[in-house]
C-alpha positions as CSV (number, residue, x, y, z in Angstrom):
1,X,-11.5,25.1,76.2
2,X,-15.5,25.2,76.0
3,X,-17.4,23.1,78.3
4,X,-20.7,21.8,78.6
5,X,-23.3,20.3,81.2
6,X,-21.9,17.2,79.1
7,X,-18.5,17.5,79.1
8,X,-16.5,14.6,80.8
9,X,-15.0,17.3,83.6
10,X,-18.3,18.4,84.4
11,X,-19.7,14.7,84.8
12,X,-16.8,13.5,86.7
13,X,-16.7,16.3,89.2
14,X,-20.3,16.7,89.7
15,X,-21.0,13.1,90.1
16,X,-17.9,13.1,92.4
17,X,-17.9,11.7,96.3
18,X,-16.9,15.4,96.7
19,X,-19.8,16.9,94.8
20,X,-22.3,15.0,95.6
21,X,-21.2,16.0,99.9
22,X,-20.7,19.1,98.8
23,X,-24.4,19.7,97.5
24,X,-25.9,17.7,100.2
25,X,-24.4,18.6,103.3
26,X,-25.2,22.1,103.9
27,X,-22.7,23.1,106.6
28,X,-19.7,21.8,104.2
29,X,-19.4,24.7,101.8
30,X,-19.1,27.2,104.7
31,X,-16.8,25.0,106.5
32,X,-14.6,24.6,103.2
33,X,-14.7,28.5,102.8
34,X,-12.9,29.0,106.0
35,X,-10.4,26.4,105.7
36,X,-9.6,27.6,102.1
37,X,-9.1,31.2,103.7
38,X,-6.9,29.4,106.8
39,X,-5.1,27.7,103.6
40,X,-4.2,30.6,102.0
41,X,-3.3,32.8,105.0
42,X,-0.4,29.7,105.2
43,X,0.7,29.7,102.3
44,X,1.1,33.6,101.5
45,X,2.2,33.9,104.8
46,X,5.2,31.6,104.7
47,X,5.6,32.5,100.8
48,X,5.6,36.1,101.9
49,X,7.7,36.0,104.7
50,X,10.6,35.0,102.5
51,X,9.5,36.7,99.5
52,X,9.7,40.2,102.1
53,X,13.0,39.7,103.4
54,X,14.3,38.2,100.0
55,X,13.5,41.5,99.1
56,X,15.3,43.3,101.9
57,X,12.4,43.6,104.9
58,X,13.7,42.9,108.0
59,X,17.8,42.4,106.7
60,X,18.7,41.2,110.5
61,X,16.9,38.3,109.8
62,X,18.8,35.0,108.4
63,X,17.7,33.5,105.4
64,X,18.0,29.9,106.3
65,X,15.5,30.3,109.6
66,X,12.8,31.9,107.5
67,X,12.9,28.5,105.5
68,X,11.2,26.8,108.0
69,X,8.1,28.0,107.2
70,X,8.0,26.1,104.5
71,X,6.2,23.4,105.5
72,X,3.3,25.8,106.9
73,X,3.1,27.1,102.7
74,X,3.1,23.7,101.5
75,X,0.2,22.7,104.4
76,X,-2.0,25.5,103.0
77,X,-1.6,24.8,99.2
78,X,-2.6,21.2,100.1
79,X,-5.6,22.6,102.1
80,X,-6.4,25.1,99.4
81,X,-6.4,22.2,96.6
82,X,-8.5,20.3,98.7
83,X,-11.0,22.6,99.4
84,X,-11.1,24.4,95.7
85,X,-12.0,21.1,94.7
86,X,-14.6,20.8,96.9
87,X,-15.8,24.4,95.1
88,X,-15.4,23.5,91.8
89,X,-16.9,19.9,92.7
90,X,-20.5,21.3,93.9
91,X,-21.3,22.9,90.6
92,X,-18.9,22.6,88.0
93,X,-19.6,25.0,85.0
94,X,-19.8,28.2,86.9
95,X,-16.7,27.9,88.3
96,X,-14.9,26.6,84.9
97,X,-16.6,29.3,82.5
98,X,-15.9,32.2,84.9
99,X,-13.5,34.0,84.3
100,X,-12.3,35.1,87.3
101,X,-11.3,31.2,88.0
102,X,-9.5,30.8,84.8
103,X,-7.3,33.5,85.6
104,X,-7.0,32.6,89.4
105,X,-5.8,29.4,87.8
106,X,-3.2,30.7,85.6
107,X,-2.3,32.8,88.2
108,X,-1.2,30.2,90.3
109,X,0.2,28.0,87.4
110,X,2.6,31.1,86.9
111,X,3.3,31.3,91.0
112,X,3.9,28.1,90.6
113,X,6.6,28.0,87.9
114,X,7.8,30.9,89.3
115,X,8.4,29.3,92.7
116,X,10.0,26.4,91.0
117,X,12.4,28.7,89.1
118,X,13.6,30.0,92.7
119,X,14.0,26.7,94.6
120,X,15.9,25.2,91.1
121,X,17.8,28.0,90.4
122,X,18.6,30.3,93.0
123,X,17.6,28.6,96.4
124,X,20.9,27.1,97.4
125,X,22.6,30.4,97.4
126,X,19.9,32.4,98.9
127,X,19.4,30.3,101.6
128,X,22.7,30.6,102.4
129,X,23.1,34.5,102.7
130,X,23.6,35.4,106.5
131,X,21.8,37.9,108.5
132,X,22.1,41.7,106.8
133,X,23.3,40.5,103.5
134,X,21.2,41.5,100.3
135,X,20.0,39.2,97.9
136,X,21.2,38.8,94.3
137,X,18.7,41.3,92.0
138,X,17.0,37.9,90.3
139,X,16.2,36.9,93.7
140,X,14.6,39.6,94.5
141,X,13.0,39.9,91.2
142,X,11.2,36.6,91.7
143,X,10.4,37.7,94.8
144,X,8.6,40.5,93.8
145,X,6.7,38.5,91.3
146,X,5.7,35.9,94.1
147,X,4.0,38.6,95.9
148,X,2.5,39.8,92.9
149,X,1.0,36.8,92.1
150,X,0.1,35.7,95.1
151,X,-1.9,38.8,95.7
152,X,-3.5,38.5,92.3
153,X,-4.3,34.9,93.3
154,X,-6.6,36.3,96.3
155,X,-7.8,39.0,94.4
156,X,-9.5,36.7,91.4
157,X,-10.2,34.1,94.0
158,X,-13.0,37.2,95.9
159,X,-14.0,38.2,92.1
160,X,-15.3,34.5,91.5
161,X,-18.5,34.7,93.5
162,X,-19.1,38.2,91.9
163,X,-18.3,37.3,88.4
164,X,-20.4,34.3,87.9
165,X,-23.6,32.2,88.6
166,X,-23.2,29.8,91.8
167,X,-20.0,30.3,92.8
168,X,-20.7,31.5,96.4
């Protein structure tokens, strides 16, 4: 997809209530940067919590207690969404033609189909495995994946203000 200063998604975001705070409030930015790294610290936390003893960290620990982190996850994604648009709001273009971003994004497209394949396919009889019992190997397979990802998520997410023209 090529964009433009003209294109509709530029437009819309820049000329956005976010945007135009964004640009005009000059504590905001910093402010969102810390609450995007609170966000993420949330989410891979409780992700990788269950992702680590999914993959057999910490065996003494039941399953089913670790899924009440959950919420904490889903409480950072929902502060990270936030706050990214907030990022991508205050100057549009150099955040969609980077591509550090792009991947960051597809990144967490494939965390998130990834995540759904878990909860859909294999979550009822994980979270029922007791204390000291291993996890089936596709279990642990998407857990390694999660981590992966996740990781990769971060790691695009620091190249963005390196790769391209105000992103920081």
């Amino acid at each position: 997809m090529t964009f433009t200063q003209d294109s509709w998604l530029i437009v819309l975001l820049h000329d956005s209530f976010a945007g135009v705070a964004m640009r005009g409030i000059p504590w905001l930015f910093p402010a969102f940067e810390v609450l995007h790294f609170m966000g993420m610290a949330m989410l891979v936390g409780a992700v990788g919590i269950i992702d680590l003893r999914v993959l057999g960290f910490a065996r003494g620990l039941p399953l089913p207690a670790l899924h009440k982190f959950q919420p904490i996850g889903v409480a950072g994604l929902i502060l990270n969404v936030i706050t990214g648009i907030g990022f991508i709001s205050s100057d549009p273009l150099p955040y969609l033609m980077n591509g550090a971003y792009r991947l960051k994004m597809l990144l967490i497209v494939i965390a998130g189909v990834n995540i759904l394949l878990f909860y859909f396919g294999l979550s009822r009889q994980v979270r029922q495995l007791p204390a000291g019992a291993s996890a089936p190997l596709q279990a642990r397979l998407i857990a390694a994946a999660s981590l992966l990802l996740w990781f990769g998520v971060i790691w695009t997410g620091r190249f963005i203000a390196f790769t391209g023209k105000n992103t920081l």
